[in-house]
N, C-alpha and C positions, 0 to 999 in steps of 0.2 A: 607713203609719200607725202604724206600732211594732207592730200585732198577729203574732200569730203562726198557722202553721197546720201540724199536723205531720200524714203520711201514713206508713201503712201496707198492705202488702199481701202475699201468696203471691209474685207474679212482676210484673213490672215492665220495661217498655223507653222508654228515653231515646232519642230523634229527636233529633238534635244540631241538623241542618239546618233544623227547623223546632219548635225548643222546646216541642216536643210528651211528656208523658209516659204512656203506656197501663198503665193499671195492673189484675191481676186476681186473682181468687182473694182472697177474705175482707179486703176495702180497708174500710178505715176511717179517716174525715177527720176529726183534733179539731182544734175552735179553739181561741182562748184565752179568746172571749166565756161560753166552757160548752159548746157545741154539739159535740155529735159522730153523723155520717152514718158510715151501714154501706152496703155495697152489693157486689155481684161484680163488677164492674168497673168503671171509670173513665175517660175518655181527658182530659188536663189538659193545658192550653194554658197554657205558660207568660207567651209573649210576652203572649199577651192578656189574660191573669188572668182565664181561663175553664176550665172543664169540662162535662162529660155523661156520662152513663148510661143506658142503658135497659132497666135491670134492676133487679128488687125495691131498694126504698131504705127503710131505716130511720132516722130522726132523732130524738133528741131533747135537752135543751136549757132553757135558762132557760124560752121559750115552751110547752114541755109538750112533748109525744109526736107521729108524723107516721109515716106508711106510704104510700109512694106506689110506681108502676110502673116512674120514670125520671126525672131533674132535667138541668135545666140551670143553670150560675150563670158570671153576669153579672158585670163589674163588679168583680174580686178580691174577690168573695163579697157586693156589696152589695146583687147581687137574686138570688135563687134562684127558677127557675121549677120545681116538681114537677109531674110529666107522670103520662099515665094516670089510674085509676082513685086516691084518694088520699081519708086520714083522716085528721084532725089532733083532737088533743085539747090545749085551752089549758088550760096550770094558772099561768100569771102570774098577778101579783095587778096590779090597776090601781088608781089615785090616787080 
């Protein structure tokens, strides 16, 4: 789709065999939409244009602020399921 998504973290291993990437220690996902996810780890499926976590996640983003226990996302980002115990606060503005 032309977006972009850049990844960071402490340590990191690459699964060649099954395009898988494990990411851990102070990961943070931004897009290009504005959105940027915190979290301590990651495991990211390349082939399928998925990830998970099940650990503390922070987000936040054009849609406002988000604290959940663990996500999953769908879709090369185009559903994100947040797991656990979770808080969101909307600050978009609507039409």
């Amino acid at each position: 789709s032309g977006q972009w998504v850049m990844l960071e973290a402490q340590k990191g291993v690459f699964v060649q065999k099954v395009d898988q990437l494990d990411l851990s220690g102070e990961v943070t996902i931004w897009h290009d939409n504005g959105t940027t996810l915190r979290t301590q780890s990651a495991a990211i499926d390349l082939k399928a244009g998925g990830a998970a976590g099940n650990e503390h996640v922070s987000a936040q983003g054009p849609f406002g602020t988000l604290e959940s226990e663990g996500f999953m996302l769908f879709d090369k980002g185009a559903v994100i399921e947040f797991t656990g115990n979770s808080r969101v606060v909307l600050t978009g503005t609507q039409p």
